[in-house]
Every structure is written in C-alpha cells, then in structure tokens.
C-alpha positions as CSV (number, residue, x, y, z in Angstrom):
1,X,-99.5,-136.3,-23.0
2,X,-101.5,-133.2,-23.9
3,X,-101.3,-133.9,-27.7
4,X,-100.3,-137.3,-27.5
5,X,-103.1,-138.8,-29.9
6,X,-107.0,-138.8,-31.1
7,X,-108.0,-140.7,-28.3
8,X,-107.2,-137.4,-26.4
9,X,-110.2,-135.9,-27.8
10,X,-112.6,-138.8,-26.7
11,X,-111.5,-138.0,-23.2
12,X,-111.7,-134.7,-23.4
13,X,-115.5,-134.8,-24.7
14,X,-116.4,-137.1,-22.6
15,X,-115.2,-134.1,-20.1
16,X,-117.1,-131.6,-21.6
17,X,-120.2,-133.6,-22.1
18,X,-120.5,-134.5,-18.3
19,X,-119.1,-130.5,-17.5
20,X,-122.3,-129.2,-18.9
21,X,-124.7,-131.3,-18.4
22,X,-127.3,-129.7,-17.3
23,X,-127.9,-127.5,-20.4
24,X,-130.4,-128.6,-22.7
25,X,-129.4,-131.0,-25.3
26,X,-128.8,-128.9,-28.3
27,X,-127.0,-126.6,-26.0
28,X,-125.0,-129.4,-24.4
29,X,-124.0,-130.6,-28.0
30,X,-122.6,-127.2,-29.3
31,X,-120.7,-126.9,-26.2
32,X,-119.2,-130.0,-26.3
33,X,-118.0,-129.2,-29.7
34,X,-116.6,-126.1,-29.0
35,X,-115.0,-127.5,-26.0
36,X,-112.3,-129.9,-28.3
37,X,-112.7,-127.1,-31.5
38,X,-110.7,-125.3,-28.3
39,X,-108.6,-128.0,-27.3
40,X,-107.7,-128.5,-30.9
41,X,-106.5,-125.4,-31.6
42,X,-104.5,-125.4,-28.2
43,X,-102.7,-128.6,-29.8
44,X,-101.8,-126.4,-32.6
45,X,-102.5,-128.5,-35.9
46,X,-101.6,-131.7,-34.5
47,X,-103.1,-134.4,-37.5
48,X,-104.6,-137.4,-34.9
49,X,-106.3,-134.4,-32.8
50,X,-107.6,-132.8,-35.8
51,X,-108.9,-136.4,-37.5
52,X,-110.1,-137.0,-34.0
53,X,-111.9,-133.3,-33.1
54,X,-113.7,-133.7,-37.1
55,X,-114.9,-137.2,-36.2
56,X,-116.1,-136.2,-32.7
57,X,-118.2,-133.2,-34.8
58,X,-119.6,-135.4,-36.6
59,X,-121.0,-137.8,-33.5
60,X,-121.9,-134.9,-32.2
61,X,-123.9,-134.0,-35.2
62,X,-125.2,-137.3,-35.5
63,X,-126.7,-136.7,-32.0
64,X,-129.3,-134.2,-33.6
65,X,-130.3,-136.3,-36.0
66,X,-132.2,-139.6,-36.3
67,X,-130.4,-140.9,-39.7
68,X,-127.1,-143.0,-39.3
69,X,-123.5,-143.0,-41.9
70,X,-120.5,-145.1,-41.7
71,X,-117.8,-144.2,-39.6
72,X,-115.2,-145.3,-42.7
73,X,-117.2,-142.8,-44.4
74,X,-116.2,-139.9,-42.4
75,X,-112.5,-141.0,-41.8
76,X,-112.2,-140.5,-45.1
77,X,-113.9,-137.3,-45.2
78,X,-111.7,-136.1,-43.1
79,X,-108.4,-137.3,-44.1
80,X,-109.9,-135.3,-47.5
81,X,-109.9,-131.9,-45.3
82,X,-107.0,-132.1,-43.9
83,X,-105.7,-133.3,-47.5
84,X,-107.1,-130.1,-48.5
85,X,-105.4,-127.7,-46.1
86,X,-102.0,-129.5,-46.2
87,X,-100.9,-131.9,-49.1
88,X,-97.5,-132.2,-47.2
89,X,-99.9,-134.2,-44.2
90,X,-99.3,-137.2,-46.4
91,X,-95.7,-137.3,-45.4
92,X,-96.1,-136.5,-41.6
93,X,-95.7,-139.5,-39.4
94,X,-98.7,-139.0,-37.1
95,X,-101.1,-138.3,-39.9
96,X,-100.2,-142.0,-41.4
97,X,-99.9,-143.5,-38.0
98,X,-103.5,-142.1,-37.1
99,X,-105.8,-142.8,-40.1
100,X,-104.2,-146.3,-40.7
101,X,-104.9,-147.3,-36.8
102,X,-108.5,-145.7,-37.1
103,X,-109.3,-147.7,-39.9
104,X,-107.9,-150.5,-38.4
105,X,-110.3,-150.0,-35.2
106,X,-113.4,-149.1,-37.4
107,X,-112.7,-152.1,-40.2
108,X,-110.7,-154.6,-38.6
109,X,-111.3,-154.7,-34.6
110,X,-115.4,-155.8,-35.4
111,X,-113.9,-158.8,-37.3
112,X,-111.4,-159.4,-34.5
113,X,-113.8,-159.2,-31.6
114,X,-115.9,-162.7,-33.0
115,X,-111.8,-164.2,-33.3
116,X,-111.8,-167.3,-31.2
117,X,-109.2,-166.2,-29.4
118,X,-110.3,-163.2,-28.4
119,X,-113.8,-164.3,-27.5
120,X,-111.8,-166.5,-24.8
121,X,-110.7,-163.0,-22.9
122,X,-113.0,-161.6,-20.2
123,X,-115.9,-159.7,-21.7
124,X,-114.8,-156.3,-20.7
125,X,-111.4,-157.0,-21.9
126,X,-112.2,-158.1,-25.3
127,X,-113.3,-155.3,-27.6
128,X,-109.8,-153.1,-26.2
129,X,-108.2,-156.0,-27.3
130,X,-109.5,-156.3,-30.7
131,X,-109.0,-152.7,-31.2
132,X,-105.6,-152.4,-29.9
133,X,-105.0,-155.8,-32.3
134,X,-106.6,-154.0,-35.2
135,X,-104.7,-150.5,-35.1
136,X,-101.3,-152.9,-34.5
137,X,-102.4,-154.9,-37.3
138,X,-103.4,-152.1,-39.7
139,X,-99.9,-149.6,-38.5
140,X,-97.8,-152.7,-38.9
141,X,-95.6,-152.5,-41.9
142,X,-95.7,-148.1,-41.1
143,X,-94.2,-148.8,-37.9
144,X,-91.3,-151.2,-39.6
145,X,-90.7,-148.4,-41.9
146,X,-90.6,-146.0,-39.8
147,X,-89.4,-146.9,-36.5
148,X,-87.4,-150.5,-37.7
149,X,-89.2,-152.2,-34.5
150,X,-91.9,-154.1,-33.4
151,X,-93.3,-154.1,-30.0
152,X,-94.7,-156.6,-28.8
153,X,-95.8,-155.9,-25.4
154,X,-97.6,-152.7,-26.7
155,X,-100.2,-155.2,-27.2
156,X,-101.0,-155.3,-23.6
157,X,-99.8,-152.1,-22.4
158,X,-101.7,-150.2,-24.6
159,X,-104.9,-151.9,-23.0
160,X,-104.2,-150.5,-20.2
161,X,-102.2,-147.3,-20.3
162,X,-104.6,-145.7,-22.3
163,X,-107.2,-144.8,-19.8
164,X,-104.6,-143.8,-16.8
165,X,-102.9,-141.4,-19.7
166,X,-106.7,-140.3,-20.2
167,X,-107.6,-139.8,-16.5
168,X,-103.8,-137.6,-16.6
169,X,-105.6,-135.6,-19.4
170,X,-108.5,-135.0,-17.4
171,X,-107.2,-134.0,-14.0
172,X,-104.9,-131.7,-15.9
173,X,-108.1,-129.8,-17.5
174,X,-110.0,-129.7,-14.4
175,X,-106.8,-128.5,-12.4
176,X,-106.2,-125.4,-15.3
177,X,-109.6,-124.6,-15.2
178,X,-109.9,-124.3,-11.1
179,X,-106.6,-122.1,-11.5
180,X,-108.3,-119.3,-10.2
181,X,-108.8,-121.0,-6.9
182,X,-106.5,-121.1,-4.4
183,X,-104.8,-124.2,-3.2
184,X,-107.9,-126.8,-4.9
185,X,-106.0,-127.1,-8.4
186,X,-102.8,-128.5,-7.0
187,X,-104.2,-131.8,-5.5
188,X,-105.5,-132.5,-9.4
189,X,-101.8,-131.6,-10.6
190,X,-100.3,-133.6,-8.0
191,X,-102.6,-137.1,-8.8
192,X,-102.2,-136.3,-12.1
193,X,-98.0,-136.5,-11.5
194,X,-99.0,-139.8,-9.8
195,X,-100.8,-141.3,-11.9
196,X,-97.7,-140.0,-14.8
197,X,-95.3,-141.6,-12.5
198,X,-97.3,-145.2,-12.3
199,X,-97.8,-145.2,-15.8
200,X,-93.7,-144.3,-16.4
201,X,-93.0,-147.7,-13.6
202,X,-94.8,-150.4,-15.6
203,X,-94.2,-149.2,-18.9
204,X,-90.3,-149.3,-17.4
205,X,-90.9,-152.4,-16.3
206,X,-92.7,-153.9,-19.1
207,X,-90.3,-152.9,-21.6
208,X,-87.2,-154.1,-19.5
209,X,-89.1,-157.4,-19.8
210,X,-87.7,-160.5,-22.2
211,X,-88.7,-160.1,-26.2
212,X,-91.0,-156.5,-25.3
213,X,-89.9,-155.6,-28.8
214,X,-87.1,-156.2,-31.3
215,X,-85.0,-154.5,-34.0
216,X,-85.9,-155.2,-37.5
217,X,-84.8,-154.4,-40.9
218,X,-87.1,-152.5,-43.5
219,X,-88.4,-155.5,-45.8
220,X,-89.2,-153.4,-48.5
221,X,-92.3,-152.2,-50.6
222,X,-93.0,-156.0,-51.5
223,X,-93.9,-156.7,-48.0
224,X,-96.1,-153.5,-47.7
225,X,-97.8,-155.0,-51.2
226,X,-98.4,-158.9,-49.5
227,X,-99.2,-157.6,-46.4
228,X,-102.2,-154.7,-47.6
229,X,-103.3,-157.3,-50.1
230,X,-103.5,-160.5,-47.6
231,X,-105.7,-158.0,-45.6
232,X,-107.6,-157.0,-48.6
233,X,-108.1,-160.9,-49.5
234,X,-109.3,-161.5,-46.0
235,X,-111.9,-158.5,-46.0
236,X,-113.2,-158.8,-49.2
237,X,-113.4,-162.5,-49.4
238,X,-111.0,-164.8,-51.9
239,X,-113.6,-164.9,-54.6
C-alpha cells in the first residue's frame, strides 16, 4: 500500500497541506512539497510516485502563480524526466500502466463525465466513475498484454477502494510520525489493520463474484493499432 500508486501522493499532500497549515502560504506550499519530495524518495524510484510527486510540484507551483497550463502538458514533461534519468522506464510495467491511466483521467474522463450514462449516476459518484472508466479505457489493451485478463468488477471496486486504501496511507503516516509517543501511535496502526482487513473482505468477495474478470488471449499489435486509433478518431473528430 505504501507505494502502491500516484494517487498515494494526492493523499499524502492533502496530509501535509492540512499538517501545516497554519504557516503562511508560501511557507505552507514549500512544505508540502518537501513533504512527498520525502515520501518519494522513501518509495525508492517507484515510476507512478515519481510522475505523481513532479505533477503535484507543479500544482503546487501553480499555487504561486496566477497564470494556468495544461495538465497533458506536464504529464508529458514528466514522462520526458523520468525518460531522461532512465530510458529502460519505457519497458517497466508501472511506468506504462501510470502515464496511460493519467492520460486517460486528464483526456478521456472530461469527455466521459457529459456520457449519458454516466450523467444518470448520483452526482458525487459520477466524475470517480468517469475517471476510473477513462484510466480502464486508456490501460486497456496494456493490461491484455500484460496481465492476459480483464476485470471487470475493477470498475466498481476501484470507486471505492481507493479512498479506504488512502485513509490506510494516512493513519500509517500519522501513526510513524507520533512514534515517539507512547501507546497514541498504536490505535492509528490498529484502524489502519482494520480498515486493510475490510478492504481485503469485499475485494474477496467481489472477485469470488460471477464474470469479476476473465482470461484472455493476447490479440496482437493490430488490436493495440484499432483500438489507439478508434480513440484517436473519437477525440479528434472523423473529419
């Protein structure tokens, strides 16, 4: 869970942001990135933290400015660093995984969240579902390829899951960094084991359920080519 993905670093700066708030805002926002520049380097190199921890920089930046850039823009700026450091990140697993489902969520899930479909969920519910839709959508022939299965009751656990993983995340930080005290930091360890052990029942249970996912065979490099170009069609319009 500690390096599971990007999304990570979204929880933890949300933790750091609320930790010190009562600095002054410049000071607040150089804390905050320190605070997952640390947690980065505790993940060790880990491609989905690092493309998380450079976009989260560059929020943070954006916080001491007034002018505005694309978030496409710096996904691709930092897939170019981390490019840089290590060519070989272009045949790690999580690097592909994490800058095809982030550019599914920044391109895709806007277009999803006007589907009809979608628009029929409750409001809250309805832009986690368009971005869960878009990463799935965006990782899909990757996760043929690599994993020769499709899940499909990821599209509702993921919802879901996310934010109990997130709140295990946080209770973990807050427990390490009370360590000093006696006896506090273990009811944050044990609700955090709780909320690990709720999370491991209905994924259990969810997965145990009728068609949660199925085996499939690798179509090959013409499917990748229909199915990147179909999405290319529908972004860019048929003309």
């Amino acid at each position: 869970v500690f390096a599971a993905s990007g999304a990570n670093v979204a929880f933890v700066l949300a933790l750091g942001w609320a930790a010190f708030c009562f600095l002054p805002k410049k000071f607040r926002i150089l804390t905050a990135m320190a605070v997952i520049i640390l947690y980065a380097v505790l993940c060790q190199g880990n491609p989905p933290i690092l493309r998380a921890t450079i976009l989260g920089i560059a929020v943070l930046l954006g916080m001491l400015g007034k002018g505005r850039m694309s978030g496409l823009r710096w996904l691709i700026y930092a897939a170019l660093l981390l490019f840089f450091v290590n060519p070989l990140y272009l045949r790690d697993t999580s690097f592909l995984l994490s800058f095809t489902a982030t550019w599914g969520m920044i391109v895709l899930a806007p277009r999803l969240e006007k589907n009809h479909w979608v628009r029929k969920l409750p409001q809250h519910l309805q832009t986690a579902a368009a971005v869960t839709l878009g990463a799935q959508i965006a990782t899909f022939p990757l996760l043929i390829d690599m994993f020769h299965r499709v899940s499909l009751v990821g599209l509702l656990t993921n919802v879901f899951i996310l934010f109990m993983l997130g709140a295990v995340l946080q209770l973990g930080l807050v427990g390490t960094a009370l360590l000093w005290l006696p006896i506090l930091p273990l009811a944050f360890f044990q609700a955090a084991c709780w909320l690990l052990q709720i999370s491991a029942g209905i994924l259990n249970f969810c997965a145990s359920l009728p068609f949660a996912y199925y085996w499939v065979l690798n179509p090959g490099g013409l499917f990748w080519l229909i199915w990147y170009l179909f999405l290319a069609v529908m972004l860019l319009g048929r003309e």
